[in-house]
C-alpha positions as a Markdown table, in Angstrom:
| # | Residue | x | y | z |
|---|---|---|---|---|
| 1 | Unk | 78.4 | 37.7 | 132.1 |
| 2 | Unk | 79.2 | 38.4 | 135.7 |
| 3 | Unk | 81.0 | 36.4 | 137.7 |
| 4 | Unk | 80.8 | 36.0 | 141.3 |
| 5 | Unk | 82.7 | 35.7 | 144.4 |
| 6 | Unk | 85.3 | 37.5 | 142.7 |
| 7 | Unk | 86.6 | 39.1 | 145.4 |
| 8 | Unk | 87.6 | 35.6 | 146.4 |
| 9 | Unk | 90.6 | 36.0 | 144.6 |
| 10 | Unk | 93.5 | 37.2 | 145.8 |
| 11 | Unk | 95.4 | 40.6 | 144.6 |
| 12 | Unk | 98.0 | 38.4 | 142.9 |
| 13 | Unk | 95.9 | 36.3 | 141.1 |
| 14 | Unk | 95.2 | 39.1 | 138.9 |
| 15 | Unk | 99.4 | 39.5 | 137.4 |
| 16 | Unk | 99.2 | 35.8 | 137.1 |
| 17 | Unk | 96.1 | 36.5 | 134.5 |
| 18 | Unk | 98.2 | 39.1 | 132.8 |
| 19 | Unk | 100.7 | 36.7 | 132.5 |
| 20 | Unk | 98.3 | 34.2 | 131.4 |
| 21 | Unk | 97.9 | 36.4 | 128.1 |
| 22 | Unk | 100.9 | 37.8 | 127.5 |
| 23 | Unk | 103.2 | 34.2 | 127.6 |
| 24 | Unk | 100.8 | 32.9 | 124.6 |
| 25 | Unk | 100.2 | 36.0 | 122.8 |
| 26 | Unk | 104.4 | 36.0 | 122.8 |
| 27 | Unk | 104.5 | 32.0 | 121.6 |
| 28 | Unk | 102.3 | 32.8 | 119.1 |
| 29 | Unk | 103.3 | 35.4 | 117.2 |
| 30 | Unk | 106.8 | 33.6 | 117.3 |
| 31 | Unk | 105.1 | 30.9 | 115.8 |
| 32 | Unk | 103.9 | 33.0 | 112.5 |
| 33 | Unk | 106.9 | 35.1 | 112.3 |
| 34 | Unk | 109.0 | 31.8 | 111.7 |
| 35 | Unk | 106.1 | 30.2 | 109.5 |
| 36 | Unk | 106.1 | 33.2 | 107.8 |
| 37 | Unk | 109.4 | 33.6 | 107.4 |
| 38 | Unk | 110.3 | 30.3 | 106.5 |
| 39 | Unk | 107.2 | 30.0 | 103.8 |
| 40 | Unk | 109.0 | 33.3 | 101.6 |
| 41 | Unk | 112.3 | 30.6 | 101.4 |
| 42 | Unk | 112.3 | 27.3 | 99.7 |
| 43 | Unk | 113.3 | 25.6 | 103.2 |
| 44 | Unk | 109.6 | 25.5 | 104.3 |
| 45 | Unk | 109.0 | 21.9 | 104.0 |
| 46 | Unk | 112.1 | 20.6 | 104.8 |
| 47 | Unk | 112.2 | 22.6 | 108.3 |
| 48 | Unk | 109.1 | 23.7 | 109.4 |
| 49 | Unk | 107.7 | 20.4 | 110.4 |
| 50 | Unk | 111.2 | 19.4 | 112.1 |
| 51 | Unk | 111.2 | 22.9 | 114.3 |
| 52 | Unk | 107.6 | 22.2 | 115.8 |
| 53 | Unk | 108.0 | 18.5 | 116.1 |
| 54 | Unk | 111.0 | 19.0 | 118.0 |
| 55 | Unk | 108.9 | 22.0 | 120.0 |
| 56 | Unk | 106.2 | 19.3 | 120.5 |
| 57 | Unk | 108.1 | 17.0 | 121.5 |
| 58 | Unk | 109.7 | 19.1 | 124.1 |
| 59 | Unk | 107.0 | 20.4 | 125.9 |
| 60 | Unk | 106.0 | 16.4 | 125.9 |
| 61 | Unk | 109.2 | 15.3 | 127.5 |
| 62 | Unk | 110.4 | 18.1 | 129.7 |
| 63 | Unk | 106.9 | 18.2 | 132.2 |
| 64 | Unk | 108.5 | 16.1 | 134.8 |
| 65 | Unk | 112.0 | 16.2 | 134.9 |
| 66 | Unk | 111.2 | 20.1 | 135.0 |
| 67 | Unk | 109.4 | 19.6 | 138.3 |
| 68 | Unk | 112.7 | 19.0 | 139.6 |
| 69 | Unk | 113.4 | 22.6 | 139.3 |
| 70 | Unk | 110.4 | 23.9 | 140.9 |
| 71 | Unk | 111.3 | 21.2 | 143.7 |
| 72 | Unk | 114.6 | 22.9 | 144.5 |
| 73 | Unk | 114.4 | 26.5 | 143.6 |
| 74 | Unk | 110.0 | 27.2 | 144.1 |
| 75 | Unk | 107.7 | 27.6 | 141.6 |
| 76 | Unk | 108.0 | 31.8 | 141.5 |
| 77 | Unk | 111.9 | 31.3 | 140.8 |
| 78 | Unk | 111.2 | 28.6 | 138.3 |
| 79 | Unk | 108.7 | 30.3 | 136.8 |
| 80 | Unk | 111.1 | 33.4 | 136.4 |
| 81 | Unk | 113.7 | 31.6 | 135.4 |
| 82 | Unk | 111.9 | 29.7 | 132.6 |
| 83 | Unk | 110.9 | 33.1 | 130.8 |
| 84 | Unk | 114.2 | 34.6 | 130.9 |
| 85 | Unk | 115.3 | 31.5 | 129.3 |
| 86 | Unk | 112.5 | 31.5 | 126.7 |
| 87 | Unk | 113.9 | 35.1 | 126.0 |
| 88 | Unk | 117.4 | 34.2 | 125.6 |
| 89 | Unk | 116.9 | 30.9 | 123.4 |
| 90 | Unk | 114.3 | 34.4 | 121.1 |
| 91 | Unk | 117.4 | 36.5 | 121.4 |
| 92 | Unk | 119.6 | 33.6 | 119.7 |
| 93 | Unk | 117.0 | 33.2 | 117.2 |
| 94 | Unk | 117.7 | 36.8 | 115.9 |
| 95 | Unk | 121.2 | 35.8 | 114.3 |
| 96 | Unk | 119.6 | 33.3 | 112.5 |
| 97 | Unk | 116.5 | 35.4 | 110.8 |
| 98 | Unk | 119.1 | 37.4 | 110.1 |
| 99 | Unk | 120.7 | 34.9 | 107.9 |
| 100 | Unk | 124.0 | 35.5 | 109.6 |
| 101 | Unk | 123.9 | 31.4 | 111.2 |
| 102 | Unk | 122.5 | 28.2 | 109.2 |
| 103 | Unk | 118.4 | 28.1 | 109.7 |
| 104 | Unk | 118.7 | 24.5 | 110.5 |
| 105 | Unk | 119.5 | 26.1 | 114.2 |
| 106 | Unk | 115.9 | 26.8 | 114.1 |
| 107 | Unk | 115.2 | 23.5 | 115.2 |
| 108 | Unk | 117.1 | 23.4 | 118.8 |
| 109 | Unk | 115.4 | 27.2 | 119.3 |
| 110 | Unk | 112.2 | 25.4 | 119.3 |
| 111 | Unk | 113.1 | 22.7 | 121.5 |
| 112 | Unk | 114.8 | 25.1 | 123.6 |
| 113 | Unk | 111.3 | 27.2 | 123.3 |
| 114 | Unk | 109.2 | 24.2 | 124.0 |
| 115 | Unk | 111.5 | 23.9 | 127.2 |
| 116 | Unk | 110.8 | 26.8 | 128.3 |
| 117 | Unk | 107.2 | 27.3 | 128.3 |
| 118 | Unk | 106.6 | 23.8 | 129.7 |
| 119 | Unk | 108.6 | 25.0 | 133.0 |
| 120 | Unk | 106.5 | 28.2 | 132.8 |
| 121 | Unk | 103.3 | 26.6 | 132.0 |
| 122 | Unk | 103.8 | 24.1 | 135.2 |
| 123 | Unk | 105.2 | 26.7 | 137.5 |
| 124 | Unk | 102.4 | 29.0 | 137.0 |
| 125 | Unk | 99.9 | 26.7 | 137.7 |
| 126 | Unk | 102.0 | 25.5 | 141.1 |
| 127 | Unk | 101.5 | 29.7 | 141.5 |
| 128 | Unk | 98.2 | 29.7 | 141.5 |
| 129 | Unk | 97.1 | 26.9 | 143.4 |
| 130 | Unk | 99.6 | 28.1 | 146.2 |
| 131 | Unk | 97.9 | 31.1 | 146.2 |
| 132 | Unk | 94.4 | 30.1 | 146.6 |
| 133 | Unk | 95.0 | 28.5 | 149.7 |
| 134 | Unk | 91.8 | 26.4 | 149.1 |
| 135 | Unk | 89.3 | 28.8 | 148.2 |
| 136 | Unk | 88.3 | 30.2 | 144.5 |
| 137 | Unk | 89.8 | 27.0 | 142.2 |
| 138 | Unk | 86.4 | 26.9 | 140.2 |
| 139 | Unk | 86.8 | 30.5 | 139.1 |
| 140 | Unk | 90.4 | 30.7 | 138.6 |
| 141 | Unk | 90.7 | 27.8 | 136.6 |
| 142 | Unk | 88.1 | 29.0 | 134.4 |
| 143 | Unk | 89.1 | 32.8 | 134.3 |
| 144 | Unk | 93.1 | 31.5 | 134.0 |
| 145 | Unk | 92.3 | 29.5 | 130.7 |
| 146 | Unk | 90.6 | 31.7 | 129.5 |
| 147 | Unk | 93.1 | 34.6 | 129.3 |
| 148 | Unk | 95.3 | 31.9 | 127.8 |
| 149 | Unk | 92.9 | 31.4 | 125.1 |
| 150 | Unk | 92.3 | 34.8 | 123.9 |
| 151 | Unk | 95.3 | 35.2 | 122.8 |
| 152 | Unk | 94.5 | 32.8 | 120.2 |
| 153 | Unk | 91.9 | 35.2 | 119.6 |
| 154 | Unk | 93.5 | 38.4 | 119.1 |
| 155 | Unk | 97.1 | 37.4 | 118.1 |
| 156 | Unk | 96.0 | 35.5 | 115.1 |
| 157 | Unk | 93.7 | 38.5 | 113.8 |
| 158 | Unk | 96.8 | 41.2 | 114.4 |
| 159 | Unk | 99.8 | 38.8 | 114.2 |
| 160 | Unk | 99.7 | 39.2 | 109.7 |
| 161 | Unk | 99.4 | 43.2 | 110.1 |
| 162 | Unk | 102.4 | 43.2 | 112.2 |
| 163 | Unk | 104.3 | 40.8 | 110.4 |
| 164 | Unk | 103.8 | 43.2 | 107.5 |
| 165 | Unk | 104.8 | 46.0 | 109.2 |
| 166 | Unk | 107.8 | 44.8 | 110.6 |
| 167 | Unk | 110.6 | 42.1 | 109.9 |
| 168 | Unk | 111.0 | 38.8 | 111.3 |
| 169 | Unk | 114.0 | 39.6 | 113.4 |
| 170 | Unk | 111.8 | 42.8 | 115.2 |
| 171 | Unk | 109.1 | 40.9 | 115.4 |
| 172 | Unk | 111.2 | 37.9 | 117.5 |
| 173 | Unk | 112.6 | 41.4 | 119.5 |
| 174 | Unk | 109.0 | 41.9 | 120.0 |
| 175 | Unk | 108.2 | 38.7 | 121.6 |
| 176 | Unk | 111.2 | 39.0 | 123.6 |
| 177 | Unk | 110.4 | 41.7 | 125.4 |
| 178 | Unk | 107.0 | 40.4 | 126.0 |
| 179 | Unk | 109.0 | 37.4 | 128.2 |
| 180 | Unk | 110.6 | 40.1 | 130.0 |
| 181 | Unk | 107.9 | 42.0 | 130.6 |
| 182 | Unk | 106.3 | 38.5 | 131.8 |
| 183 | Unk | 109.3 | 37.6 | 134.1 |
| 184 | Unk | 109.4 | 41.2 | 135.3 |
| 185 | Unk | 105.5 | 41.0 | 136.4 |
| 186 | Unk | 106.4 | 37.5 | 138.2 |
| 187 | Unk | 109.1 | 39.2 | 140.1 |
| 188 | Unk | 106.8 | 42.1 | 141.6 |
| 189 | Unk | 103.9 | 40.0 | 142.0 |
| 190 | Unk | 103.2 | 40.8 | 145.9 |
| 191 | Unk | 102.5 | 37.2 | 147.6 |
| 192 | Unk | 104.0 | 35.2 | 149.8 |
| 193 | Unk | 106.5 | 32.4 | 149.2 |
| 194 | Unk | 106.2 | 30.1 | 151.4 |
| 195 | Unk | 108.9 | 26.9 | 151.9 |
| 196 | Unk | 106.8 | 23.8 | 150.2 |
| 197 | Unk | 107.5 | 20.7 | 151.7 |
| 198 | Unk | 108.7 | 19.2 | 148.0 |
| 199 | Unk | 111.5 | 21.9 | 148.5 |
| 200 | Unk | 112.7 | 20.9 | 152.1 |
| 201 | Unk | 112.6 | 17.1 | 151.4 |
| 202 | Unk | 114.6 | 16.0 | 148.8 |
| 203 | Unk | 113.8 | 15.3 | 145.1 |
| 204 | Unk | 112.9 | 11.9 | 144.3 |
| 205 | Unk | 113.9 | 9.6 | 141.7 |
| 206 | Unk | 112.5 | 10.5 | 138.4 |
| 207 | Unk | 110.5 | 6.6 | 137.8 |
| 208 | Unk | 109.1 | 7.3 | 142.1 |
| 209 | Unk | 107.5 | 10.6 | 141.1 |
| 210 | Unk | 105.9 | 9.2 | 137.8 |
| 211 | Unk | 105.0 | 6.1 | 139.9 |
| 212 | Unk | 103.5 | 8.3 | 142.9 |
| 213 | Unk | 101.6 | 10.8 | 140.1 |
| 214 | Unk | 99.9 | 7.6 | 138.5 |
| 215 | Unk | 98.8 | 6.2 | 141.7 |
| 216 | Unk | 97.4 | 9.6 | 142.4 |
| 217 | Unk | 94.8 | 9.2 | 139.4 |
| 218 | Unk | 94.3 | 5.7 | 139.7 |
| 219 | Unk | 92.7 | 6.8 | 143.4 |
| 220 | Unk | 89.8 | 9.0 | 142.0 |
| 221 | Unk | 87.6 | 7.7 | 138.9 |
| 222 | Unk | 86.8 | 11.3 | 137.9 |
| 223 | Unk | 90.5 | 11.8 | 137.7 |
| 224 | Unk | 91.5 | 9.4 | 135.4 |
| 225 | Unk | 88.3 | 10.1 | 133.6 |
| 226 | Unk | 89.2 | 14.2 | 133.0 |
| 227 | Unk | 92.8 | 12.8 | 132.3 |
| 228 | Unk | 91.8 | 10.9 | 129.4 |
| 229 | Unk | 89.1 | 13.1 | 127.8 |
| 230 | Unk | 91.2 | 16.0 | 127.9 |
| 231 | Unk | 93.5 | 13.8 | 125.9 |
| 232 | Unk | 91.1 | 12.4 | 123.5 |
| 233 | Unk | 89.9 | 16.4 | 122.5 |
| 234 | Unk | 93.7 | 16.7 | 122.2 |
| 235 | Unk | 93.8 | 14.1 | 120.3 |
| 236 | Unk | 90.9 | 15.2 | 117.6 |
| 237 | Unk | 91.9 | 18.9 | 118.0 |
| 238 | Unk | 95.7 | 18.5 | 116.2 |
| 239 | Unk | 94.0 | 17.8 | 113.2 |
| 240 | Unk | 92.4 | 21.1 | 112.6 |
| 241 | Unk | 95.6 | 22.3 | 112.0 |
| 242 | Unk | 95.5 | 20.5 | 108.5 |
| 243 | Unk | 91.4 | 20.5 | 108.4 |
| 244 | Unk | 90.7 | 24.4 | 108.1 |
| 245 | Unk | 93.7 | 24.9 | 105.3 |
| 246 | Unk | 92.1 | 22.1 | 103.3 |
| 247 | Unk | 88.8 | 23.7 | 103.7 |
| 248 | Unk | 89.4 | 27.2 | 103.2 |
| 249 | Unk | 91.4 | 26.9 | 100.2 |
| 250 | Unk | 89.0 | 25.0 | 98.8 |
| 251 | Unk | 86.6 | 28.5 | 99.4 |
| 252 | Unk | 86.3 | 30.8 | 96.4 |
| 253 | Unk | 88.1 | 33.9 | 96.5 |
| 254 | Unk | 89.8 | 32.7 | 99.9 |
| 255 | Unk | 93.0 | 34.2 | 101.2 |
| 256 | Unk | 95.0 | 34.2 | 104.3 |
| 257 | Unk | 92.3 | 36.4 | 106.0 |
| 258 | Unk | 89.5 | 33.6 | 106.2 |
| 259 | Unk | 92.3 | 31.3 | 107.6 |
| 260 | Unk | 93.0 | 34.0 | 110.4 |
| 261 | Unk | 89.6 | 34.3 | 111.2 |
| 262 | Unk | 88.5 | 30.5 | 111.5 |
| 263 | Unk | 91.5 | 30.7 | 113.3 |
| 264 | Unk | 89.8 | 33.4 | 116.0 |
| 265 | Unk | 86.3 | 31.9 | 115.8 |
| 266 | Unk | 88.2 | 28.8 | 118.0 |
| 267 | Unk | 89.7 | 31.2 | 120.0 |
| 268 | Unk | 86.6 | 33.0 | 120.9 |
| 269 | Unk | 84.7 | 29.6 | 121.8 |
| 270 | Unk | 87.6 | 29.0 | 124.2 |
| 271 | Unk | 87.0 | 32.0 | 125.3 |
| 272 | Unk | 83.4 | 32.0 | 126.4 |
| 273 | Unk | 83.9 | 28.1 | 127.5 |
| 274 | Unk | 86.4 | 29.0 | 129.8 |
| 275 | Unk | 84.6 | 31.8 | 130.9 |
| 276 | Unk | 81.2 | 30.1 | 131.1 |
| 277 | Unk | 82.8 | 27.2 | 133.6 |
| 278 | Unk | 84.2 | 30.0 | 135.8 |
| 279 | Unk | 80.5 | 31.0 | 136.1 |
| 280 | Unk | 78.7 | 27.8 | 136.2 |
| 281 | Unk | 81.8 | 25.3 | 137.7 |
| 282 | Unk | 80.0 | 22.5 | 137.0 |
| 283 | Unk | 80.9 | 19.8 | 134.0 |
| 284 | Unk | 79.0 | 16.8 | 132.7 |
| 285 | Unk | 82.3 | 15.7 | 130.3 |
| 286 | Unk | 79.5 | 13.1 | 128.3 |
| 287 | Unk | 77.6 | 16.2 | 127.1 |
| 288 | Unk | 81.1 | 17.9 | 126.4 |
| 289 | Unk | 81.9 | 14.9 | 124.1 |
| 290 | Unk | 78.5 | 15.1 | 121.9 |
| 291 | Unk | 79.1 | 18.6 | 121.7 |
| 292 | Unk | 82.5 | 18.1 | 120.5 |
| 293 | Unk | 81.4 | 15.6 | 118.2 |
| 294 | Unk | 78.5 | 17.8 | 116.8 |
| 295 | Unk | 81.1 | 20.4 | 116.0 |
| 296 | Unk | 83.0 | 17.9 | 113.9 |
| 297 | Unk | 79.7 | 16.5 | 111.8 |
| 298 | Unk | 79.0 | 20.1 | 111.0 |
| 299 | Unk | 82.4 | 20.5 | 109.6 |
| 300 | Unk | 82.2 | 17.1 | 107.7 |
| 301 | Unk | 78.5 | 18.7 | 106.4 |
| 302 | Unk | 79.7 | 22.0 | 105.3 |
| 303 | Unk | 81.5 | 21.4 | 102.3 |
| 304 | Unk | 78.2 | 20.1 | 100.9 |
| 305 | Unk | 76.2 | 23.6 | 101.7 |
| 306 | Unk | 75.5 | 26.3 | 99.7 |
| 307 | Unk | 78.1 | 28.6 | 99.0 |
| 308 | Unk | 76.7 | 31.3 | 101.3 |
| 309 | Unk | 76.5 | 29.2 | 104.4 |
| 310 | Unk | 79.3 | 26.8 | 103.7 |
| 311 | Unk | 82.0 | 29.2 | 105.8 |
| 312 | Unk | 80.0 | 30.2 | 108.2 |
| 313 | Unk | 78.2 | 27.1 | 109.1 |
| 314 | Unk | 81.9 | 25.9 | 109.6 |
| 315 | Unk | 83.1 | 28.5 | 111.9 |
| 316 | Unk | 80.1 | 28.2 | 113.7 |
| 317 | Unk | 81.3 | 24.3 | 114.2 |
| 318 | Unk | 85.0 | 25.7 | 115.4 |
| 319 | Unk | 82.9 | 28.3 | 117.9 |
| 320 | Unk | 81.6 | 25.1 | 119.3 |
| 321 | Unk | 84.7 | 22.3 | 119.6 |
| 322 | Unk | 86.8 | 25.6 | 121.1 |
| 323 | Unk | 83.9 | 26.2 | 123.6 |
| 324 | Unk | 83.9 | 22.4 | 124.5 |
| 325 | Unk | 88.2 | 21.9 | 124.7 |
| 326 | Unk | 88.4 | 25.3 | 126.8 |
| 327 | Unk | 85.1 | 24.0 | 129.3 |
| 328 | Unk | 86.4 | 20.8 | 130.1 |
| 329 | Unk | 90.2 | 22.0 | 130.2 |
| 330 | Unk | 88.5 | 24.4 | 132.9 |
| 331 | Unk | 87.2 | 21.7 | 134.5 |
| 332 | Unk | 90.0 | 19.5 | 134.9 |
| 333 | Unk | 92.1 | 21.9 | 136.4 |
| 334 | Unk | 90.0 | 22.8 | 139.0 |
| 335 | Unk | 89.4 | 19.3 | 140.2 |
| 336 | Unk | 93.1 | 18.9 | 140.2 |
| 337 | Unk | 94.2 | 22.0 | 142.3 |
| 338 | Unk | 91.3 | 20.5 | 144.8 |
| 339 | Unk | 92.0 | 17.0 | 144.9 |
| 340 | Unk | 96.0 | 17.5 | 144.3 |
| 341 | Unk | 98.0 | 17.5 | 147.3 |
| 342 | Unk | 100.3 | 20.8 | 147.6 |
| 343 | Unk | 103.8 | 18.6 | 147.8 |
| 344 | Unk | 102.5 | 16.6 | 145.0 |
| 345 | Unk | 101.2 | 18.8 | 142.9 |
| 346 | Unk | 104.3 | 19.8 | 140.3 |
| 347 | Unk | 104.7 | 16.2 | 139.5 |
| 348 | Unk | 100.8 | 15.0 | 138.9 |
| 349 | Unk | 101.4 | 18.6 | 136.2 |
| 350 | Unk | 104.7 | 16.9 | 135.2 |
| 351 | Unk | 102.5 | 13.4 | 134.1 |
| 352 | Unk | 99.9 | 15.2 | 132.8 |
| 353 | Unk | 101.8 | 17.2 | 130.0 |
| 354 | Unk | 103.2 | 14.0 | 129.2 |
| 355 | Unk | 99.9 | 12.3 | 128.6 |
| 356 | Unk | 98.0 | 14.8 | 127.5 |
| 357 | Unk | 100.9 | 16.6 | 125.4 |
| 358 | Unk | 101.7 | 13.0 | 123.6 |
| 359 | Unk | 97.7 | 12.9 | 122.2 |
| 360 | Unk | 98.5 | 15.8 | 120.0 |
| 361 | Unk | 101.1 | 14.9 | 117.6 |
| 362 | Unk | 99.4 | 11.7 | 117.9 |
| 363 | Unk | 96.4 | 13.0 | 116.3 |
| 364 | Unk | 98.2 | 15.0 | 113.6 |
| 365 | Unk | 99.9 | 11.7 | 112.3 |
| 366 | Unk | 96.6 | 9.8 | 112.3 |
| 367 | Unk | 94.9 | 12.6 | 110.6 |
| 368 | Unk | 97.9 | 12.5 | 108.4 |
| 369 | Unk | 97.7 | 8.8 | 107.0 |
| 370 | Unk | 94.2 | 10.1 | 105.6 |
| 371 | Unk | 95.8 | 12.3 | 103.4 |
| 372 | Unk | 95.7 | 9.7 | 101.0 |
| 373 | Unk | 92.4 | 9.7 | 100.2 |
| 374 | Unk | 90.5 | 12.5 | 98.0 |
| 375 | Unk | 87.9 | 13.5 | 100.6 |
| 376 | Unk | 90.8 | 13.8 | 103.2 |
| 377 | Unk | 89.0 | 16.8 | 104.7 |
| 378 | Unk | 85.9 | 15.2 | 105.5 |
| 379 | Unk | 87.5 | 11.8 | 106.4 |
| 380 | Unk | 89.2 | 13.3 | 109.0 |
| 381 | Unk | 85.9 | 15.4 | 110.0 |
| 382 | Unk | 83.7 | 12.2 | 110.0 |
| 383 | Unk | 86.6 | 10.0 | 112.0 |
| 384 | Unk | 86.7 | 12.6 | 115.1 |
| 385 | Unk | 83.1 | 12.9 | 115.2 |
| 386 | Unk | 82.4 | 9.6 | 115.5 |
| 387 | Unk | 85.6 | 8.5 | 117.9 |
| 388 | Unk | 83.9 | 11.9 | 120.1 |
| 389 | Unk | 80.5 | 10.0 | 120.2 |
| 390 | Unk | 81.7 | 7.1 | 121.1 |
| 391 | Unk | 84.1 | 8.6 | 123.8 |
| 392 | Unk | 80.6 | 10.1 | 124.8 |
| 393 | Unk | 78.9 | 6.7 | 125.5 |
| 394 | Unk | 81.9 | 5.1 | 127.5 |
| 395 | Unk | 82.0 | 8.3 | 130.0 |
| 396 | Unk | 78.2 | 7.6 | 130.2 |
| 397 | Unk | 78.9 | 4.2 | 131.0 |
| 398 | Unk | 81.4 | 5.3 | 133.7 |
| 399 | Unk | 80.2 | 8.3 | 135.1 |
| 400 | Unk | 76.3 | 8.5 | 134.5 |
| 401 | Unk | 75.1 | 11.9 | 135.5 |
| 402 | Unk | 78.1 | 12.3 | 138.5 |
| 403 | Unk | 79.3 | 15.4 | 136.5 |
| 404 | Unk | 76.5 | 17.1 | 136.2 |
| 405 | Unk | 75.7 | 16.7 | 139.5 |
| 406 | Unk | 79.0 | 17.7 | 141.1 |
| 407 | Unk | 80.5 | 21.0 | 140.7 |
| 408 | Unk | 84.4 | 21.7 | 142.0 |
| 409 | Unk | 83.5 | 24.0 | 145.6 |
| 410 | Unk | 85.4 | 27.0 | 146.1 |
């Protein structure tokens, strides 16, 4: 695939990408090394679940008051700032793996974590649209997401060697030098930093920014509509995280290697739908949705296939909810950094990590309260598909064919 007006882009864009990778790829492996860790003691129920609720919750709660920050220092500073802290909250982790401190301190390192890379996350994006300076947002929304999605394509397939190779406590070393690394690309990053207005005028009260963000969405239908699909397929995505263990280990002969490569099979279909709306920056979100939804009746299907095309048919269904997630994600972003005014723009990030952020532990406790039932796996499967189709029919309803139409200009 070849992408064009490439040379659109400035210079800087291009650290920003490598920091678009190597933040995730950092997160991630952090994430196995403490699953891992903690699944080899008999604290894994009990803590697990508390450390990335509390992480969750975080990254829910922090998106706005952190745009304070970036108000009063600038999004480069913040953005610096935020990964040396996500390295020093890794650094404090390393007492604890080393069972020299109680691992219940596991929990605050997550929340401190989930702190971190929500000020990152936000000040990265304020980065890039600064840097754009109204020309390229179609391509490097799709080309930024997409670096951030393959790392959950290659960490996941490397993360278990390493983890073998090395214990947990060089393994969090590991990921702390990849922050550094991170903060140390920020810092040489050649671009100019110019004095926003949000930083001359003085911060606002916390309720007059969410107010001012809201009534920003509630002035564009297409807005509010990208707002509340990309919730909705964060809202049916969460549950995969308890739908491919129930499946695979219901596979004969399974081990942790068919879990790692489902696991990659989403991140390449992020991949290539981030990739493919850099290319085509153009979204009908109705098609997304029946799409998504497809992916999901596949998955509710495949336990009822053959044995040999049971596992594949259901990667095939992860290729194509990860394409669909990663093509509208695309989407939304660029139509924000367009429509988004520059002084305005932290805080409309700020209010959209809240809403969108809160639809994933949302979808994990509904897909919990199926549990119950035998056929959990495919209850869950068969209650996304259908809540995608009929999200399908209401954005037909409200948008007709505007989205195919339209595409975000550079």
């Amino acid at each position: 695939m070849t992408l064009q007006n490439t040379e659109a882009l400035p210079k800087p864009f291009l650290g920003l990408v490598v920091v678009g990778f190597l933040v995730p790829s950092a997160t991630i492996l952090q994430t196995f090394t403490i699953t891992w860790y903690l699944a080899q003691r008999a604290e894994l129920a009990s803590l697990l679940p508390l450390a990335i609720g509390g992480g969750a919750m975080a990254r829910i709660f922090s998106g706005i008051s952190l745009t304070c920050l970036i108000q009063r220092s600038g999004a480069r500073h913040a953005c610096i700032v935020s990964l040396l802290s996500g390295a020093a909250v890794l650094l404090g982790t390393i007492p604890v793996l080393a069972r020299l401190m109680p691992l219940w301190l596991l929990i605050p390192a997550e929340i401190g974590m989930g702190i971190a890379v929500t000020g990152y996350s936000i000040s990265r994006q304020v980065l890039i649209k600064d840097m754009l300076h109204g020309q390229g947002k179609g391509l490097a929304a799709g080309l930024s997401r997409s670096t951030g999605y393959l790392s959950k394509l290659v960490v996941p397939l490397f993360a278990g060697l390493l983890l073998i190779a090395l214990e947990a406590v060089y393994a969090t070393l590991v990921c702390c030098g990849i922050l550094l690394v991170s903060a140390w690309v920020i810092r040489a990053l050649d671009m100019d930093s110019p004095a926003s207005s949000s930083v001359a005028r003085k911060a606002l009260p916390l309720a007059e920014r969410i107010a001012m963000a809201c009534a920003f969405y509630k002035r564009d239908h297409r807005l509010m509509c990208a707002l509340g699909f990309t919730a909705i397929l964060n809202f049916v995505l969460s549950p995969l995280a308890i739908v491919m263990p129930l499946f695979i280990t219901g596979l004969d002969g399974s081990n942790s290697a068919y879990l790692g490569f489902s696991e990659s099979c989403l991140g390449v279909g992020a991949v290539g739908g981030a990739l493919a709306y850099a290319k085509l920056r153009r979204c009908h979100l109705p098609s997304l949705a029946v799409m998504t939804g497809c992916g999901f009746l596949m998955i509710w299907v495949s336990p009822g296939l053959t044995s040999a095309w049971r596992y594949p048919v259901f990667n095939v269904a992860l290729l194509l909810i990860g394409a669909s997630v990663a093509f509208s994600g695309s989407a939304a972003d660029a139509l924000l950094m367009k429509l988004a005014p520059r002084d305005a723009y932290g805080r409309i990030l700020g209010v959209q990590t809240l809403i969108v952020g809160a639809a994933f532990p949302a979808g994990l406790f509904a897909a919990g309260m199926f549990l119950q039932f035998n056929d959990a796996f495919q209850v869950i499967a068969a209650y996304n598909a259908g809540l995608c189709v009929t999200v399908a029919l209401l954005l037909h309803l409200k948008l007709g064919k505007s989205w195919a139409r339209q595409s975000v200009p550079d």
